[in-house]
C-alpha positions in Angstrom: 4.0 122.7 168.8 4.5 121.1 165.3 8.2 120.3 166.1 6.7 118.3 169.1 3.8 116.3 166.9 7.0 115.4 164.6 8.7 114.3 166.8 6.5 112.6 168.8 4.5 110.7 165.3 7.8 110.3 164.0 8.6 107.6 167.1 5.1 106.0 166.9 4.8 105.6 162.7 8.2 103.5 162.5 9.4 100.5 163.7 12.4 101.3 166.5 15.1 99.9 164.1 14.3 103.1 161.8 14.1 105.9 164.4 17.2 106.8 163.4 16.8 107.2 159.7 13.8 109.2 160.4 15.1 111.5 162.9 18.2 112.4 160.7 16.0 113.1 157.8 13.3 115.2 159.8 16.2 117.3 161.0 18.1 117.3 157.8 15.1 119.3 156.3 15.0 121.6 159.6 18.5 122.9 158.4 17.3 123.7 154.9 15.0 125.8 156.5 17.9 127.0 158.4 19.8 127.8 155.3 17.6 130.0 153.7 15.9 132.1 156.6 19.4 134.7 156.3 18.9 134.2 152.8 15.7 135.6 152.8 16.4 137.9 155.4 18.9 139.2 153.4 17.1 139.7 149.9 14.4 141.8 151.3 16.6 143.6 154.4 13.2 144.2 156.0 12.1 141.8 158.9 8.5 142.4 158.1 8.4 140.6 154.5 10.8 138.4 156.6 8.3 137.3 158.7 5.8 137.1 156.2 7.9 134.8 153.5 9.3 132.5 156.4 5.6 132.1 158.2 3.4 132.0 154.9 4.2 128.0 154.0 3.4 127.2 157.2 -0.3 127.5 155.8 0.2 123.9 154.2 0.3 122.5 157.2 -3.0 122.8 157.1 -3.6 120.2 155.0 -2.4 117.5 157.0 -5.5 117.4 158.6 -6.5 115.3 155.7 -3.3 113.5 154.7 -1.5 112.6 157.9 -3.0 109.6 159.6 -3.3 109.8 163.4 -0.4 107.2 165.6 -2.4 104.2 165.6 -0.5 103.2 168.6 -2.3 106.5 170.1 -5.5 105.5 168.8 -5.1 101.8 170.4 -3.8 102.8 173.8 -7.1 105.2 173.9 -9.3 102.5 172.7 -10.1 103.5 169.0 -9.1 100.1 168.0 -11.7 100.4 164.3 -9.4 103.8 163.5 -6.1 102.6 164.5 -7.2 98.9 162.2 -8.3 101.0 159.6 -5.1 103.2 159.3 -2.9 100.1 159.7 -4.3 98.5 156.7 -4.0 101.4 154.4 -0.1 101.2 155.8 0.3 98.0 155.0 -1.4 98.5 151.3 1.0 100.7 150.3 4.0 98.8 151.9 2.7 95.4 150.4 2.6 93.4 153.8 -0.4 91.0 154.7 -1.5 91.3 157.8 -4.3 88.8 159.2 -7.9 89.8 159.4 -9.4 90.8 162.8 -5.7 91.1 164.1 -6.5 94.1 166.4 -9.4 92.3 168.2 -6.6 89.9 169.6 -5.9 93.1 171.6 -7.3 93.4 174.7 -6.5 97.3 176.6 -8.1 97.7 179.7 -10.6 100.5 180.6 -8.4 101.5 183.3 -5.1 101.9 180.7 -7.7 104.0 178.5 -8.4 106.0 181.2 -4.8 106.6 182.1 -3.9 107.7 178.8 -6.9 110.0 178.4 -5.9 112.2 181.6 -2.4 111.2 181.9 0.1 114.5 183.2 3.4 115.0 183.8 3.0 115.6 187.3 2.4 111.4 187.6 6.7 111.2 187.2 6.4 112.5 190.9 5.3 109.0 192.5 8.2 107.3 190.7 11.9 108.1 191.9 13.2 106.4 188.6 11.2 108.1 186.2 11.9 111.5 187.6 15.3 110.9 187.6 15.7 110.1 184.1 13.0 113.0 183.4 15.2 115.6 185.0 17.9 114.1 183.5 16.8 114.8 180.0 15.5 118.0 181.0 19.4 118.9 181.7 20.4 117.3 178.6 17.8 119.5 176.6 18.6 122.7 178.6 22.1 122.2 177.9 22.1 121.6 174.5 19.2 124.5 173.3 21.5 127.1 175.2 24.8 126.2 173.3 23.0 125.3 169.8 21.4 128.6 170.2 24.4 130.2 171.9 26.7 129.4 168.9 24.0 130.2 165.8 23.4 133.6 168.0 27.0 133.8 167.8 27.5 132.9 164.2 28.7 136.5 163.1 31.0 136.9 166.0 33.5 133.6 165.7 32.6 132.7 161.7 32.7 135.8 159.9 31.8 139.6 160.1 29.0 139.3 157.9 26.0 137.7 159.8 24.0 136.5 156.9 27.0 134.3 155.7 28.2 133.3 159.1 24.4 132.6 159.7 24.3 130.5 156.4 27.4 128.7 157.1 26.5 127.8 160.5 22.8 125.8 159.1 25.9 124.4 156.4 28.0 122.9 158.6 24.5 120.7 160.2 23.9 118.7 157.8 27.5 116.6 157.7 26.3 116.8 161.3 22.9 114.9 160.5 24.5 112.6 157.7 27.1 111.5 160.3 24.9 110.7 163.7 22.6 108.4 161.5 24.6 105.4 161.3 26.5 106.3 164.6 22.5 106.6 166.4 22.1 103.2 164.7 25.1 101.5 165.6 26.2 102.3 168.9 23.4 103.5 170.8 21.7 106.6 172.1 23.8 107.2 175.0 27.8 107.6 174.5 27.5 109.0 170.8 25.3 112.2 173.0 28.1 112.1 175.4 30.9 112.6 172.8 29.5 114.5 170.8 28.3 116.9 173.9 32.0 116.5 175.2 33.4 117.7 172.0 31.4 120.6 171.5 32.4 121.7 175.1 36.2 121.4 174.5 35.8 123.5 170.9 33.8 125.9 173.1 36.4 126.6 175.6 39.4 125.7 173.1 37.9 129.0 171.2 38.4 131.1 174.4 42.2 130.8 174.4 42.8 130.6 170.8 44.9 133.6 169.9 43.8 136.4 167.6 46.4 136.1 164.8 45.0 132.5 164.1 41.7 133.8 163.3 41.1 130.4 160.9 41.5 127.9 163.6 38.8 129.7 165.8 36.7 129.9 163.0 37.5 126.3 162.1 36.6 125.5 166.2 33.2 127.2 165.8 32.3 125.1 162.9 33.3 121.9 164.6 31.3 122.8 167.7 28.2 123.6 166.2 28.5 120.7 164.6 29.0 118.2 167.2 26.2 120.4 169.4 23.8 119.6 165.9 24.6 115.9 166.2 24.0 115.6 169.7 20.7 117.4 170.1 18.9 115.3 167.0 19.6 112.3 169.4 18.0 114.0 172.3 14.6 114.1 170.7 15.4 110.5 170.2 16.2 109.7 173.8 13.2 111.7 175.2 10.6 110.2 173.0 12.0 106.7 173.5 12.3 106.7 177.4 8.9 108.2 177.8 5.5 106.3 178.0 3.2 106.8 175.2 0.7 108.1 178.1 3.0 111.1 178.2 5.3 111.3 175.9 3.7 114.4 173.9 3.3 115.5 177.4 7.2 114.9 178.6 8.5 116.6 175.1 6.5 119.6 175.4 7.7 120.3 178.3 11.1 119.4 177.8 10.9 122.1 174.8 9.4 124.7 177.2 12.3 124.2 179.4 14.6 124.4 175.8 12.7 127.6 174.7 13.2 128.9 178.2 17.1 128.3 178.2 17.2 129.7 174.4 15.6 132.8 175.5 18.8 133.2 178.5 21.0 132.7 175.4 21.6 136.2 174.1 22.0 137.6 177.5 24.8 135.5 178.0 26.4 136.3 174.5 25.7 139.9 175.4 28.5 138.7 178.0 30.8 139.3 175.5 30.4 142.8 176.2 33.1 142.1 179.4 35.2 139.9 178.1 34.4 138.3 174.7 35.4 134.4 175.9 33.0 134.6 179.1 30.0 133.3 176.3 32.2 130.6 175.2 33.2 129.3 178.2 30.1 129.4 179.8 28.6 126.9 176.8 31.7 124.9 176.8 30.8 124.2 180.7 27.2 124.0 180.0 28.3 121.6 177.5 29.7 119.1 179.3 27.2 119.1 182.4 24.7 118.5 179.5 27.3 115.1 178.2 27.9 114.1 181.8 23.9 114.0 182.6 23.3 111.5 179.6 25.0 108.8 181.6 21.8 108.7 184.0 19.6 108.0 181.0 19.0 103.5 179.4 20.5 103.2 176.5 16.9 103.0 173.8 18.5 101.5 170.6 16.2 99.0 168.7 14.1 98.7 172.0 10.3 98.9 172.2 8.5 102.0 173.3 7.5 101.8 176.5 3.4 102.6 176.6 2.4 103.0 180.4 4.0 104.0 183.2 4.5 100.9 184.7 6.2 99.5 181.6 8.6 102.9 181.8 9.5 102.1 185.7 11.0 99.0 184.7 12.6 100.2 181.4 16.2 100.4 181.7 16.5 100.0 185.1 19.6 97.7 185.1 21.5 100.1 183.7 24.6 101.6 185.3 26.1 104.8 184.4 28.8 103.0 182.7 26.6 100.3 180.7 27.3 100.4 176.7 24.7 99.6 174.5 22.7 96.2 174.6 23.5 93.8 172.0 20.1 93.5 170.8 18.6 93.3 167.1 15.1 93.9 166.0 14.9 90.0 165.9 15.4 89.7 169.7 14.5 92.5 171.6 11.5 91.6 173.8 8.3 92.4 173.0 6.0 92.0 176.4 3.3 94.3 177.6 1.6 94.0 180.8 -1.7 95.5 179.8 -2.1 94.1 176.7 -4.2 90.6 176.5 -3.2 88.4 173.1 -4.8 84.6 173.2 -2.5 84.0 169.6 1.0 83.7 169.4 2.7 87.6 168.6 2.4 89.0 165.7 4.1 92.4 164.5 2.0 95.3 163.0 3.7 97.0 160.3 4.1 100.6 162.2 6.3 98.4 164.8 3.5 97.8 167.0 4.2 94.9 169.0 1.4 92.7 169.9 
């Protein structure tokens, strides 16, 4: 649940020219935590004062409730227009931008949008052919990549090393290159194709490993690193690709659910490394496949760099709609992109909020 609200706030708080900073930084703290869970598991050898020492700082979350503003764009889409205004202008204190008095009551949001948002469910993708698709199709994407990310940390003391606190180490090591790299690549070619390589790479290493012979133990291991890397890179830009394709009236909705399907192939995960059991390269070809089914479902998703979030449904039918399976990126800058929403009503010419919240 709190990996969803990050990701999900994360989206709304920045303008769409710095989801990519701020989804490489999120994760780049997630493979701290990595990092030092099989250190601490392997100072106190005993998975209760394991539990304890890994779940304890999650207590400090607690305090968010009174330092963590609410997404204003949340707060206007369900018609608290005083709290979003009020949290905008503490923003724009701290970030030194001048913003125009009464700007909000320029903004107009229908009773009927309010509504939509207030009892808004996934089960609405049904009417739309074109939203389901590209739901289902990040659904596979997510599926795909949870079972090999997990599949290969699972696997961490089988194709790294014998020890499976340092193989478990060395596989949260190898993410953050992994994090450091996607970052400029998210931000300069797209969501789309870097998922697809990335996803396509990971496969071959997978299924490379399988006929690798034994003698050349340091290329396998070598393979494994490079995989889990590539499967790193490519899932932090699936969290980017679900949360930008979705509407704001479901996007916590459409990422939870997403994540349930993730959890749900991460819990198959051991069962098919328990494959090994046979024949020790079933697991790895089995990821490498899932791999690049994962890759090859990307191409039925828009490409989302430096575009507006789309906040109903309507706006998300039309989103990305003339794009072909084999469309690069659009050549578009934060300076261009268009910034037109159907349910909003603004008498003034359009004026940008400091959160990127396009009026």
């Amino acid at each position: 649940m709190t990996a969803v609200c990050c990701a999900v706030v994360a989206v709304e708080m920045v303008p769409p020219e710095m989801h990519s900073m701020v989804s490489s930084v999120i994760w780049l703290f997630y493979s701290t935590g990595y990092m030092l869970l099989p250190l601490i598991a392997w100072a106190t050898r005993d998975w209760r004062l394991t539990a304890l020492y890994t779940s304890a700082p999650m207590a400090i979350l607690f305090i968010y409730f009174w330092f963590m503003p609410e997404s204003p764009r949340w707060l206007i889409t369900h018609g608290q227009k005083p709290k979003a205004d009020k949290i905008i202008r503490k923003i724009a204190k701290v970030n030194k931008i001048e913003i125009a008095d009464g700007l909000l009551s320029k903004v107009n949001v229908s009773e009927k949008v309010v509504e939509m948002h207030q009892s808004g469910n996934v089960f609405q993708l049904l009417h739309s052919p074109y939203l389901l698709k590209k739901f289902l199709a990040v659904l596979i994407v997510w599926a795909a990549n949870s079972a090999v990310y997990y599949g290969l940390s699972y696997s961490a003391g089988m194709f790294i090393t014998d020890n499976v606190y340092l193989g478990f180490f060395f596989s949260g090591l190898v993410e953050v290159p992994a994090y450091l790299i996607i970052w400029p690549v998210m931000q300069n070619f797209g969501r789309r194709w870097p998922t697809l390589i990335a996803m396509i790479i990971a496969g071959a290493f997978c299924c490379s490993m399988a006929v690798i012979p034994d003698d050349i133990q340091w290329f396998s291991v070598l393979l494994a690193m490079l995989a889990k890397l590539s499967v790193a890179a490519s899932f932090t830009v699936v969290y980017e690709i679900a949360a930008e394709t979705a509407p704001t009236t479901l996007r916590f909705l459409c990422i939870s659910f997403c994540m349930m399907v993730g959890s749900c192939s991460a819990m198959i995960t051991p069962h098919l490394v328990s494959l090994s059991y046979y024949n020790e390269n079933l697991p790895l070809i089995i990821f490498g496949v899932l791999s690049l089914v994962g890759g090859v479902a990307v191409l039925y998703l828009p490409e989302t760099l430096n575009e507006n979030l789309p906040e109903t449904i309507e706006e998300a039918e039309v989103f990305g709609k003339d794009y072909k399976w084999y469309s690069w990126k659009l050549k578009k800058t934060p300076d261009d992109r268009v910034t037109k929403a159907d349910y909003l009503d603004v008498t003034d010419k359009q004026e940008n909020l400091p959160l990127g919240i396009d009026l």
